[in-house]
mmCIF file as gemmi writes it, N, C-alpha and C atoms, coordinates in Angstrom:
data_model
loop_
_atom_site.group_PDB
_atom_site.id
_atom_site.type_symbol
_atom_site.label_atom_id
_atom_site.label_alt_id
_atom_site.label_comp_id
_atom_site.label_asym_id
_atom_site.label_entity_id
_atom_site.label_seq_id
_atom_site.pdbx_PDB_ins_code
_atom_site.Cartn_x
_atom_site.Cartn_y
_atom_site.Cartn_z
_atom_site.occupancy
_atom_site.B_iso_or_equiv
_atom_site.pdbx_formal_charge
_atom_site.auth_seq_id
_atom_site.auth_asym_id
_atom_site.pdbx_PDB_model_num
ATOM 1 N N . UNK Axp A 1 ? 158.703 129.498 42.678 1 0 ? 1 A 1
ATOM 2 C CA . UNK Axp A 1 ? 157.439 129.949 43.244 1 0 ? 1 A 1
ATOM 3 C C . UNK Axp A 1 ? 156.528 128.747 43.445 1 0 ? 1 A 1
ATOM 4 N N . UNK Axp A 2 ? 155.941 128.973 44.676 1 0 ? 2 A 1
ATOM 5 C CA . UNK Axp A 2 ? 154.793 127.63 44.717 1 0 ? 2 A 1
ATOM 6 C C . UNK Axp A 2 ? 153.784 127.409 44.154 1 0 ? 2 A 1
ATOM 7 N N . UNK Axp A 3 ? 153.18 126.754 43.158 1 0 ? 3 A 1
ATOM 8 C CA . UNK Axp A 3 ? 152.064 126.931 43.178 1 0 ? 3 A 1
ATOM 9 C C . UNK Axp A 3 ? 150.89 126.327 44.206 1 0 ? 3 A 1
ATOM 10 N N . UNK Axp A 4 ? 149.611 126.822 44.278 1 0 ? 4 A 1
ATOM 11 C CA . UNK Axp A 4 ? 148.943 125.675 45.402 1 0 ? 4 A 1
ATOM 12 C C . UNK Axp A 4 ? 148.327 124.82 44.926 1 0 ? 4 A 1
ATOM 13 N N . UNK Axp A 5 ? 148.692 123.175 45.62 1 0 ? 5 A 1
ATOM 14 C CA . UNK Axp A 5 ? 148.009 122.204 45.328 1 0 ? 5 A 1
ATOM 15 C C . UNK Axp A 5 ? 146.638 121.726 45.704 1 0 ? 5 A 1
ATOM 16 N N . UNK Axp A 6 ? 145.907 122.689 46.106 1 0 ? 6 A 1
ATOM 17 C CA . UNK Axp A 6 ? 144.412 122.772 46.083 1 0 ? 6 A 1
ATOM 18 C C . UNK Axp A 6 ? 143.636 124.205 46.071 1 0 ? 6 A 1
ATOM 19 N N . UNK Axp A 7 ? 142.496 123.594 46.33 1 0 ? 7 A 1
ATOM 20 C CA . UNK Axp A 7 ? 141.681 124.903 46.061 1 0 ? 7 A 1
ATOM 21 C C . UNK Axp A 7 ? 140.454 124.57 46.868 1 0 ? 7 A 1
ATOM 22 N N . UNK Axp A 8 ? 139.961 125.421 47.681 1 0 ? 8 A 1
ATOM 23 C CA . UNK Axp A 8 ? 139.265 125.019 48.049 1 0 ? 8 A 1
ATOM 24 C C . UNK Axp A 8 ? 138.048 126.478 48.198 1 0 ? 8 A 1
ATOM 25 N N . UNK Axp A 9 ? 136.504 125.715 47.738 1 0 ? 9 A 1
ATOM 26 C CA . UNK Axp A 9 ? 135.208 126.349 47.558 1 0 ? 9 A 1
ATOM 27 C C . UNK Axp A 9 ? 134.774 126.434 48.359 1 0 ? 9 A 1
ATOM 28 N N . UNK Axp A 10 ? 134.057 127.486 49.006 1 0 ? 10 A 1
ATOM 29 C CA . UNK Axp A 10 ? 133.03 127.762 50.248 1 0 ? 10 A 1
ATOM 30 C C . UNK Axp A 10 ? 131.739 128.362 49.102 1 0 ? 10 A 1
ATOM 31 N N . UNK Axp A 11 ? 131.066 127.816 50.081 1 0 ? 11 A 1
ATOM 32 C CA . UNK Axp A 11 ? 129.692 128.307 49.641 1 0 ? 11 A 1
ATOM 33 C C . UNK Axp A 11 ? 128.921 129.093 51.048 1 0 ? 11 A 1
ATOM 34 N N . UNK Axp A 12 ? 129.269 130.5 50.929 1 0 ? 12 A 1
ATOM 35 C CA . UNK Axp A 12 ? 128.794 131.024 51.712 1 0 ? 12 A 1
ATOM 36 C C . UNK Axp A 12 ? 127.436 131.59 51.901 1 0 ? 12 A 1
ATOM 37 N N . UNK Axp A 13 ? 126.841 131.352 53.27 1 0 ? 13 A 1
ATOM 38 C CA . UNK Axp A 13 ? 125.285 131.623 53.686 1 0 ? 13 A 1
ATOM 39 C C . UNK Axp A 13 ? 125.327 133.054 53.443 1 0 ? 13 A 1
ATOM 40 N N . UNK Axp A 14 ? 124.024 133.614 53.374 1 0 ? 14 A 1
ATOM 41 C CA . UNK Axp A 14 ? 123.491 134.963 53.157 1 0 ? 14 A 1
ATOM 42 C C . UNK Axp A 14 ? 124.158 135.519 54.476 1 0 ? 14 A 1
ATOM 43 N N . UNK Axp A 15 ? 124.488 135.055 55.369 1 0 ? 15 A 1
ATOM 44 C CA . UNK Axp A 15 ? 125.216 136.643 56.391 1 0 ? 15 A 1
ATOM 45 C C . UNK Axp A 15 ? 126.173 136.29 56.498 1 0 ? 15 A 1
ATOM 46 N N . UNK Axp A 16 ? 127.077 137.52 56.953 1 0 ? 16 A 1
ATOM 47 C CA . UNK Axp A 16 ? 128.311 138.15 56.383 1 0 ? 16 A 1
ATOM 48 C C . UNK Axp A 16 ? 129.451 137.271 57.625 1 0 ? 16 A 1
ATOM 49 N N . UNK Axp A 17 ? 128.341 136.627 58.571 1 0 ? 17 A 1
ATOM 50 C CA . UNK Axp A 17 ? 129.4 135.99 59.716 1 0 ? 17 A 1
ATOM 51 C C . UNK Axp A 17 ? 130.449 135.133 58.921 1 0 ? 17 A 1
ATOM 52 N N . UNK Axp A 18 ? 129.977 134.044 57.784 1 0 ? 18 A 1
ATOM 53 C CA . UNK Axp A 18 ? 130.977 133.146 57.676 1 0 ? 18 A 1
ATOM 54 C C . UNK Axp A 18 ? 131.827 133.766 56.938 1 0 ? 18 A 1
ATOM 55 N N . UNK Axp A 19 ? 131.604 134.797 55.893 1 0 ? 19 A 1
ATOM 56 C CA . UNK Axp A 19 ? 132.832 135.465 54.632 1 0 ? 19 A 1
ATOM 57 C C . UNK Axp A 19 ? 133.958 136.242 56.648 1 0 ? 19 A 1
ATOM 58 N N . UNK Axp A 20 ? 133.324 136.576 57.393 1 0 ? 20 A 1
ATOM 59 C CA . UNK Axp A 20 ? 134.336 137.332 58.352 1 0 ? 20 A 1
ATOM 60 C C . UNK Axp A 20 ? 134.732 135.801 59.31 1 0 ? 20 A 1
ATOM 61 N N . UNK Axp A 21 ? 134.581 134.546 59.534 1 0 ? 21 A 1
ATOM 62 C CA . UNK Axp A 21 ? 134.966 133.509 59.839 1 0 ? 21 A 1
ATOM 63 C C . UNK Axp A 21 ? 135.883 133.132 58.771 1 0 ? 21 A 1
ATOM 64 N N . UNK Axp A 22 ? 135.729 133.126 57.651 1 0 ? 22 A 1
ATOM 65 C CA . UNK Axp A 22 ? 136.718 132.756 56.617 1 0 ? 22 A 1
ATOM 66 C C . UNK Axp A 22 ? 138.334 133.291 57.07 1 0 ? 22 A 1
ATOM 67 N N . UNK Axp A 23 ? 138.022 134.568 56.715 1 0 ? 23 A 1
ATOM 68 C CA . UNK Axp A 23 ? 139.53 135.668 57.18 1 0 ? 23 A 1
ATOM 69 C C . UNK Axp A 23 ? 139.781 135.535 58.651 1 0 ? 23 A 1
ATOM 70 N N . UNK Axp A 24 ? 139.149 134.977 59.383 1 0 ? 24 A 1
ATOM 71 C CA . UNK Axp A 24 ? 140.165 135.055 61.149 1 0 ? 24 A 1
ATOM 72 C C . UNK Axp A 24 ? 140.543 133.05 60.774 1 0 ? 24 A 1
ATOM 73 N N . UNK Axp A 25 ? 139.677 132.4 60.332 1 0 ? 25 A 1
ATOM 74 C CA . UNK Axp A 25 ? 140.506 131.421 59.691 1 0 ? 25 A 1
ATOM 75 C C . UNK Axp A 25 ? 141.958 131.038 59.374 1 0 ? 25 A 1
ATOM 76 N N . UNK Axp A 26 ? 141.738 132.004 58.07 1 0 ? 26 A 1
ATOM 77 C CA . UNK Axp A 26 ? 143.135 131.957 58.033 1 0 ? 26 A 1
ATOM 78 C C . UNK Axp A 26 ? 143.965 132.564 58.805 1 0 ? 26 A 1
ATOM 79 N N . UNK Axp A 27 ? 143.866 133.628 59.377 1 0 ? 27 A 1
ATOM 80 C CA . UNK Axp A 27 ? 144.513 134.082 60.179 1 0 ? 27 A 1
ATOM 81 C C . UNK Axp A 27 ? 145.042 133.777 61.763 1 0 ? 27 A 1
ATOM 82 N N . UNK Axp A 28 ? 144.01 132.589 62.123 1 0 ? 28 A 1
ATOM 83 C CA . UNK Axp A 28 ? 144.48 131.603 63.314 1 0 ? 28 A 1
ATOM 84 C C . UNK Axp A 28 ? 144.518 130.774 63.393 1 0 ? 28 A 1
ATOM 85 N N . UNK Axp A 29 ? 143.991 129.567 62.582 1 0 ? 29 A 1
ATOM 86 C CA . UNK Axp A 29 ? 144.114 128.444 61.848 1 0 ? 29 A 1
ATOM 87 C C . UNK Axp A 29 ? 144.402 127.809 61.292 1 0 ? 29 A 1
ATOM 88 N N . UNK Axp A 30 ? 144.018 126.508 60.88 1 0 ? 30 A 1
ATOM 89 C CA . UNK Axp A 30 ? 144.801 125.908 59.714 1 0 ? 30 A 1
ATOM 90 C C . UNK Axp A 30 ? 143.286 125.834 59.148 1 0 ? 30 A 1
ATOM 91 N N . UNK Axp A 31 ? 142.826 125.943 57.725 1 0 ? 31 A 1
ATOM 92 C CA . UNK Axp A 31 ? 141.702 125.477 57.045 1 0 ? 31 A 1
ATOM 93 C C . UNK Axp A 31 ? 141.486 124.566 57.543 1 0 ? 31 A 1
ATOM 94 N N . UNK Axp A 32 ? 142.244 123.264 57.309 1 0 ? 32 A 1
ATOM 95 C CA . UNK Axp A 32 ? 141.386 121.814 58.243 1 0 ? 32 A 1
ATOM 96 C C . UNK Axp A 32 ? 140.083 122.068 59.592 1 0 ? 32 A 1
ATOM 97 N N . UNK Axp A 33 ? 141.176 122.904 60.391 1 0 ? 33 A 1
ATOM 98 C CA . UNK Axp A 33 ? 140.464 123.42 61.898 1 0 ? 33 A 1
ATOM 99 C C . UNK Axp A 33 ? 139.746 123.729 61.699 1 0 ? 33 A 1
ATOM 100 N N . UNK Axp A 34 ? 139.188 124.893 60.865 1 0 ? 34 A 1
ATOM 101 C CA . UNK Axp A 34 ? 137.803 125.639 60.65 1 0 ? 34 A 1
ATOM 102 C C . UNK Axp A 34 ? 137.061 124.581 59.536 1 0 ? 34 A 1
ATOM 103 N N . UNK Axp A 35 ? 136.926 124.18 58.426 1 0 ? 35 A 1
ATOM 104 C CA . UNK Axp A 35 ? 135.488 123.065 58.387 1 0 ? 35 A 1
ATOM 105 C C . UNK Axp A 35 ? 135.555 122.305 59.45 1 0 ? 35 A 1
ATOM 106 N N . UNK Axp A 36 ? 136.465 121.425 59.974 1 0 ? 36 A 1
ATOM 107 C CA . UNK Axp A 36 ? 135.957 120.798 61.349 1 0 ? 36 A 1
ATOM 108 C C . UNK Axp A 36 ? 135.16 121.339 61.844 1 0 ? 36 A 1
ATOM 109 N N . UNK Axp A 37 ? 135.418 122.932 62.373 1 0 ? 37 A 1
ATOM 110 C CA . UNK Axp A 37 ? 134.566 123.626 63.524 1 0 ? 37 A 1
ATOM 111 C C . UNK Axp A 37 ? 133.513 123.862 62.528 1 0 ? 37 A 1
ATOM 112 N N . UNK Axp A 38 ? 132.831 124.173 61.257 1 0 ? 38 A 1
ATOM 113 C CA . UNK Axp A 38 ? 131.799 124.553 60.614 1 0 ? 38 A 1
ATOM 114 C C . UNK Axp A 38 ? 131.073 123.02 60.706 1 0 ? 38 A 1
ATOM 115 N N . UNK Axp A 39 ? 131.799 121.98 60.587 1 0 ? 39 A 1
ATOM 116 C CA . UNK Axp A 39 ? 130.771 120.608 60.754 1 0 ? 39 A 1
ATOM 117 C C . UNK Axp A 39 ? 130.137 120.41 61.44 1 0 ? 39 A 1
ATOM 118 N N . UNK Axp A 40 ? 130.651 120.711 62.647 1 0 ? 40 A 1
ATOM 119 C CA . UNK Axp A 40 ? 130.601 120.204 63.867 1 0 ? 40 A 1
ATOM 120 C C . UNK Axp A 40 ? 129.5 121.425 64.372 1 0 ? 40 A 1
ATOM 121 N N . UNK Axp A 41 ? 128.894 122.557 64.152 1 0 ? 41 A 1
ATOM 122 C CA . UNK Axp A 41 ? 128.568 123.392 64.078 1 0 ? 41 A 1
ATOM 123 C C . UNK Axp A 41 ? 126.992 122.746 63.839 1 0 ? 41 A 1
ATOM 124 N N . UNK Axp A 42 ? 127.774 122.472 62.536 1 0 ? 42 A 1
ATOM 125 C CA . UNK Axp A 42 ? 126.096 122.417 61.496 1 0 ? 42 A 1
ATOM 126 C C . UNK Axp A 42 ? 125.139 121.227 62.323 1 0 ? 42 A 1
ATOM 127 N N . UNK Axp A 43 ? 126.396 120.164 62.492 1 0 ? 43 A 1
ATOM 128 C CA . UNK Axp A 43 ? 126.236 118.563 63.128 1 0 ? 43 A 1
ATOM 129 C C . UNK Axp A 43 ? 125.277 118.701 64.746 1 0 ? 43 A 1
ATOM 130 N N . UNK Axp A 44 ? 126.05 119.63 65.557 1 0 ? 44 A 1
ATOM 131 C CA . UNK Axp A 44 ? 125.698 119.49 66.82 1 0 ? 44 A 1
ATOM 132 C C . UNK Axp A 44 ? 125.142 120.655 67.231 1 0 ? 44 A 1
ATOM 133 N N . UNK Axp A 45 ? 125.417 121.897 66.799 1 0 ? 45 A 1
ATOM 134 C CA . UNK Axp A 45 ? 124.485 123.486 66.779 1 0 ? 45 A 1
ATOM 135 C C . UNK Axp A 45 ? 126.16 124.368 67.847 1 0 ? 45 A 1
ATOM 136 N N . UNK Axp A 46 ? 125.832 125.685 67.726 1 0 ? 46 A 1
ATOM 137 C CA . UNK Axp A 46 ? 126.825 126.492 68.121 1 0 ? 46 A 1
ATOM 138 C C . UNK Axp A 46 ? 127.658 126.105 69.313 1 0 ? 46 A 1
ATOM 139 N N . UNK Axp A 47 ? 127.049 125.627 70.341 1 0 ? 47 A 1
ATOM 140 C CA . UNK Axp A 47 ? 127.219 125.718 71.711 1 0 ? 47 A 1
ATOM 141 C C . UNK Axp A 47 ? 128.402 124.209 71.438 1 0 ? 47 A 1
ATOM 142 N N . UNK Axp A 48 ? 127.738 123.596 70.983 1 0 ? 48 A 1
ATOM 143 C CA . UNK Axp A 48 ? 128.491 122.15 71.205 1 0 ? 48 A 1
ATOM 144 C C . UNK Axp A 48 ? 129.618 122.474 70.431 1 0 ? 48 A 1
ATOM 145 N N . UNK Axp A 49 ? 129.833 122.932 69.129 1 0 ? 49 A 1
ATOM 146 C CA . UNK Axp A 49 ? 131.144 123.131 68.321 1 0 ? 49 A 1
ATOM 147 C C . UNK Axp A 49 ? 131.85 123.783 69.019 1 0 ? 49 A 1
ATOM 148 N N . UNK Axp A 50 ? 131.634 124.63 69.945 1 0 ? 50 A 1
ATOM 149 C CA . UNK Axp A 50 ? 132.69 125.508 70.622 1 0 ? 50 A 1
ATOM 150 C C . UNK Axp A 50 ? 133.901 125.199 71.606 1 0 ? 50 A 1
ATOM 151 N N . UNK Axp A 51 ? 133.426 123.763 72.118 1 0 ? 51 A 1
ATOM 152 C CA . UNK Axp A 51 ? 134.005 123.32 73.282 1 0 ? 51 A 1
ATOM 153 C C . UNK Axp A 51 ? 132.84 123.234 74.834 1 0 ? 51 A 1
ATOM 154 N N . UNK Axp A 52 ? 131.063 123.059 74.482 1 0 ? 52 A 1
ATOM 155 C CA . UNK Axp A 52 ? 130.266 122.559 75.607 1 0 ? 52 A 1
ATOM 156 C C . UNK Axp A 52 ? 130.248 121.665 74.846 1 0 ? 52 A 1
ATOM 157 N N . UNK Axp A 53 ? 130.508 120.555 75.239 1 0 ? 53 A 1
ATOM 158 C CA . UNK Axp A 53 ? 130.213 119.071 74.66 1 0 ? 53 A 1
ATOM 159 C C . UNK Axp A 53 ? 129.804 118.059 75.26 1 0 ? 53 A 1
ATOM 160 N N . UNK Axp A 54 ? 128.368 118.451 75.781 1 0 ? 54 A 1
ATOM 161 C CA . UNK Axp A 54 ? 127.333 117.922 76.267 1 0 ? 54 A 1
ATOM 162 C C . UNK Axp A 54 ? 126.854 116.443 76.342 1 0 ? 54 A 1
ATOM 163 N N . UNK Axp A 55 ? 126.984 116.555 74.207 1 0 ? 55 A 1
ATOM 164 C CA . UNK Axp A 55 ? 126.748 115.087 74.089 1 0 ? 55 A 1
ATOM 165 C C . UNK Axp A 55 ? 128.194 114.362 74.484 1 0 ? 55 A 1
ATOM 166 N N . UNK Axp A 56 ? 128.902 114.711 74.405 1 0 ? 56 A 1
ATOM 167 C CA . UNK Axp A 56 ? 130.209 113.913 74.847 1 0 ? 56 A 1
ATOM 168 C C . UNK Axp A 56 ? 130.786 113.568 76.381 1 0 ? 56 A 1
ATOM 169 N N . UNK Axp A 57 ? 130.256 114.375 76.673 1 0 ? 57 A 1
ATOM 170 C CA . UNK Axp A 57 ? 130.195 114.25 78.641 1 0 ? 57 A 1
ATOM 171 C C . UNK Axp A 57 ? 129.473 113.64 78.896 1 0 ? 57 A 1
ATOM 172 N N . UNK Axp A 58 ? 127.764 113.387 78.456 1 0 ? 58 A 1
ATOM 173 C CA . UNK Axp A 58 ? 126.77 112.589 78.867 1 0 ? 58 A 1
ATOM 174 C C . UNK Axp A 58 ? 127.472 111.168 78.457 1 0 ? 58 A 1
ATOM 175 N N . UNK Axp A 59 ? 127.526 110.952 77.599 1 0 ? 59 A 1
ATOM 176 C CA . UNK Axp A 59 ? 128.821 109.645 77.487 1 0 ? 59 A 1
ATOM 177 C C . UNK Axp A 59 ? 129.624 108.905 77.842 1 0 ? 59 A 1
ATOM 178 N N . UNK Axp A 60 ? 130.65 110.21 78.253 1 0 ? 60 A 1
ATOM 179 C CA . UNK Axp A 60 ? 131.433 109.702 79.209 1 0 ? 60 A 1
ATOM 180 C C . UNK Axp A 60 ? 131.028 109.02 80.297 1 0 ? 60 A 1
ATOM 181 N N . UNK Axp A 61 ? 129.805 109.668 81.25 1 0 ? 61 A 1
ATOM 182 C CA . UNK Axp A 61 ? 129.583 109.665 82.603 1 0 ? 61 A 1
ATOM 183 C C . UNK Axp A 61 ? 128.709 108.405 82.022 1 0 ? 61 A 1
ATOM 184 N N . UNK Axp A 62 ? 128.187 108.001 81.373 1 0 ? 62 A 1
ATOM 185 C CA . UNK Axp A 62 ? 127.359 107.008 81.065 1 0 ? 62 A 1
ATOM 186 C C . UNK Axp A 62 ? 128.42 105.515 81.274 1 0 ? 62 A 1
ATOM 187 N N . UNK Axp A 63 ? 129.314 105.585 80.661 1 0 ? 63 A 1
ATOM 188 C CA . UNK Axp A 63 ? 130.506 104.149 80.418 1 0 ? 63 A 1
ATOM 189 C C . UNK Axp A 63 ? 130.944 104.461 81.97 1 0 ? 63 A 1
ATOM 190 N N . UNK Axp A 64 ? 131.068 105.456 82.274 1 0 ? 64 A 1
ATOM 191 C CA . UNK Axp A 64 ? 131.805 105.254 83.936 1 0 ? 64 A 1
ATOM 192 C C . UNK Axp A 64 ? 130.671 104.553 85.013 1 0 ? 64 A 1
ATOM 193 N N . UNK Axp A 65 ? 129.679 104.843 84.885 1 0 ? 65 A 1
ATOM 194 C CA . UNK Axp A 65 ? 128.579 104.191 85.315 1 0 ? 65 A 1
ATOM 195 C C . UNK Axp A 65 ? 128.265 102.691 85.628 1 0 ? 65 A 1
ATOM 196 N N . UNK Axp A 66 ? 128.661 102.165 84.354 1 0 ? 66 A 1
ATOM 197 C CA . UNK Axp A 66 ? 128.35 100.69 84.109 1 0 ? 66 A 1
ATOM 198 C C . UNK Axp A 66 ? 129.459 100.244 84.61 1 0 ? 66 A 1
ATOM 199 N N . UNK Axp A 67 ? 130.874 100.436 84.828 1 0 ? 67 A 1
ATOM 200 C CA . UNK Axp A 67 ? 131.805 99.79 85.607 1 0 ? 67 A 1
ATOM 201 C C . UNK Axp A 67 ? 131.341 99.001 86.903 1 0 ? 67 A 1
């Protein structure tokens, strides 16, 4: 039998979104994937964690510029 070699703590906010983000987590994910997406969340706000990556396009088009 395996045992698991970690453990890992959430400290969940007062609404019930992240305990129901937890369970589709695991269920489509790998844990890694989801804190990424909760960082990136907290880091850049909803829209940008999702895949609009605003600040990352303005960027881009910025270095293509200076060529």
């Amino acid at each position: 039998m395996n045992e698991p070699k970690y453990t890992l703590t959430v400290r969940l906010e007062p609404e019930d979104r992240y305990n129901l983000r937890l369970i589709a987590a695991a269920a489509d994910k790998t844990i890694g994937e989801y804190v990424k997406g909760i960082i990136l969340e907290k880091l850049y706000g909803k829209e940008n964690a999702h895949g609009n990556n605003d600040i990352q396009t303005g960027a881009k088009l910025n270095s293509c510029s200076e060529r």
